[in-house]
C-alpha positions as CSV (number, residue, x, y, z in Angstrom):
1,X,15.0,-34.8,5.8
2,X,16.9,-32.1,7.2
3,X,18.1,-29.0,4.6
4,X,21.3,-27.4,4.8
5,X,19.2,-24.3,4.3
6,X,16.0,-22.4,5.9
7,X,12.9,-20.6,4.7
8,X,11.7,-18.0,6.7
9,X,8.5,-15.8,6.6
10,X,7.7,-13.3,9.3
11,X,4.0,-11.3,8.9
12,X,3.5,-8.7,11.4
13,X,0.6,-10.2,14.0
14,X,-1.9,-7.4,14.1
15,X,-3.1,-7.8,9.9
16,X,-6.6,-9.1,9.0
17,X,-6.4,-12.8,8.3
18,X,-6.7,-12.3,4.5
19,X,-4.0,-9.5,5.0
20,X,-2.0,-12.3,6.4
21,X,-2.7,-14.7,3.8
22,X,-2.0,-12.5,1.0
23,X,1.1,-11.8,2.4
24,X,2.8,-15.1,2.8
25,X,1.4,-15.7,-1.0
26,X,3.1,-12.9,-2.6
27,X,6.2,-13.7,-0.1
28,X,6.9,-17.2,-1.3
29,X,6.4,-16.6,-4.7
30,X,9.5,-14.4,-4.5
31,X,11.3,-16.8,-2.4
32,X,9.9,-19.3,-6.0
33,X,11.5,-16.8,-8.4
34,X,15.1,-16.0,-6.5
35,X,16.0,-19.7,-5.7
36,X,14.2,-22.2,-8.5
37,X,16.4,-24.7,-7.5
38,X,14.1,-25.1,-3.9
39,X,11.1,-25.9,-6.3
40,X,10.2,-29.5,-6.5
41,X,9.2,-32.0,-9.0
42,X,5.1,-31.2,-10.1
43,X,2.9,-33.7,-8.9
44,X,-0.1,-36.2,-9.6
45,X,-2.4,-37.8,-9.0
46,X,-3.5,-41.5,-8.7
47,X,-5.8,-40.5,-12.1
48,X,-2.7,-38.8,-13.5
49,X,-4.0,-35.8,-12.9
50,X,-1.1,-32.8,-13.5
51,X,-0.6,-30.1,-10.6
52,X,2.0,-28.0,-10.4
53,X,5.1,-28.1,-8.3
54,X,5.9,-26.5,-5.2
55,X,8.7,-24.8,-3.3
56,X,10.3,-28.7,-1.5
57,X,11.3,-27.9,1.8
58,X,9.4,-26.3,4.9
59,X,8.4,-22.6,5.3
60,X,8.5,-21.5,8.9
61,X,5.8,-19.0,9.7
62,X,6.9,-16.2,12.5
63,X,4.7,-13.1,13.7
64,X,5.9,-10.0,15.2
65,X,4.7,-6.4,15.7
66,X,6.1,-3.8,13.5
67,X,9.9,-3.4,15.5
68,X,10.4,-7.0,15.1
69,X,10.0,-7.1,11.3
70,X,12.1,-4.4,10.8
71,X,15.4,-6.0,13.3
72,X,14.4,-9.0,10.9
73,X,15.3,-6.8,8.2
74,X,18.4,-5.5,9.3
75,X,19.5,-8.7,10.6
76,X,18.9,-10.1,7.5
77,X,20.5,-7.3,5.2
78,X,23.6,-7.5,7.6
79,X,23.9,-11.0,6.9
80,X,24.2,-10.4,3.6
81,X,20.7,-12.2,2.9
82,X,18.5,-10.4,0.6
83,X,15.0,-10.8,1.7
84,X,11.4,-10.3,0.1
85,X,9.2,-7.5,1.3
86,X,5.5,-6.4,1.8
87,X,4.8,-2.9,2.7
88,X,1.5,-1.5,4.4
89,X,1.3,0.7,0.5
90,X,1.2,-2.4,-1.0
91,X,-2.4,-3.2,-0.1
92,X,-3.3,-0.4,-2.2
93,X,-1.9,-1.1,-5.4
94,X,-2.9,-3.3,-8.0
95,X,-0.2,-4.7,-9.9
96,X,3.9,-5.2,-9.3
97,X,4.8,-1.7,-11.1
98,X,2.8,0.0,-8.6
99,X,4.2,-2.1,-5.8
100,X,7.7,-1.6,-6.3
101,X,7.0,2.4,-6.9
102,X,5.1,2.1,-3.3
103,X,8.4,0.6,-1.6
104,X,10.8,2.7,-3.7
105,X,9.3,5.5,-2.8
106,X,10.1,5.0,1.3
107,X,13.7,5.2,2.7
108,X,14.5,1.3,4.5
109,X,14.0,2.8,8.1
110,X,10.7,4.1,7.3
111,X,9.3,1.0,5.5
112,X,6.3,-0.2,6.9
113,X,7.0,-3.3,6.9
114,X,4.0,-5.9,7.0
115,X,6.0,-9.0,5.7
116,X,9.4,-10.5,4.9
117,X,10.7,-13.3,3.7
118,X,14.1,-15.0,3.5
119,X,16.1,-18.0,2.6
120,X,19.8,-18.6,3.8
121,X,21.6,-21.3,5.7
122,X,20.1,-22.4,8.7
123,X,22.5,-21.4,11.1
124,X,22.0,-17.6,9.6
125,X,18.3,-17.9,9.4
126,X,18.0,-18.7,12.7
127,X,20.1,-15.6,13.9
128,X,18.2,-13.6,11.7
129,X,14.5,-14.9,13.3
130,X,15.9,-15.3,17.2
131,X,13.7,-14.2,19.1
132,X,10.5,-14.4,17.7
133,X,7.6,-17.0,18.0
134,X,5.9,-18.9,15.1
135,X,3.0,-17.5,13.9
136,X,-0.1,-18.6,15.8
């Protein structure tokens, strides 16, 4: 099934795996709670076991050093596209308060940037990620 739009997730390359991980979580989840019309139906089991429902369409996974997230950024924010962000301060806060005080507190050039993620048409997705490599 092809979708007339894209999910997008770039994670800068040089994080510790769980840094990585963490990441994409807390990056999707935003993706979740702007557009609730990309989660799906929740699913079960053959026992009719409930589980809960998940964002229906493929998540492309790019990595890049530190320059490439932020040209991702201003690609995207030229575009129009509002994207979700991770900052380097956010590993060392404990809950969302202290996140978004973390990122308000750093101008947009100075962000560093660990983590973004987007969802737009295709066509402007793919102009916002050209050039970088899926996530290995």
């Amino acid at each position: 099934m092809q979708f007339d739009t894209k999910i997008a997730v770039v994670i800068r390359t040089d994080l510790e795996a769980w840094q990585k991980l963490n990441v994409a979580a807390f990056l999707t989840s935003g993706i979740a709670a702007a557009f609730p019309e990309c989660v799906g139906e929740p699913y079960q089991d053959g026992s009719d076991t409930p589980y809960l429902a998940l964002i229906g369409q493929p998540i492309l996974i790019y990595g890049g050093e530190r320059p490439a997230l932020t040209r991702a950024l201003e690609r995207a924010l030229a575009r129009g596209v509002t994207p979700a962000i991770y900052t380097e301060d956010m590993f060392n806060t404990t809950h969302d308060e202290a996140n978004r005080a973390a990122v308000r507190a750093v101008a947009r050039g100075d962000l560093n940037l660990v983590g973004l993620a987007m969802r737009a048409d295709r066509k402007v997705i793919d102009k916002i990620v050209d050039g970088l490599k899926f996530h290995k």
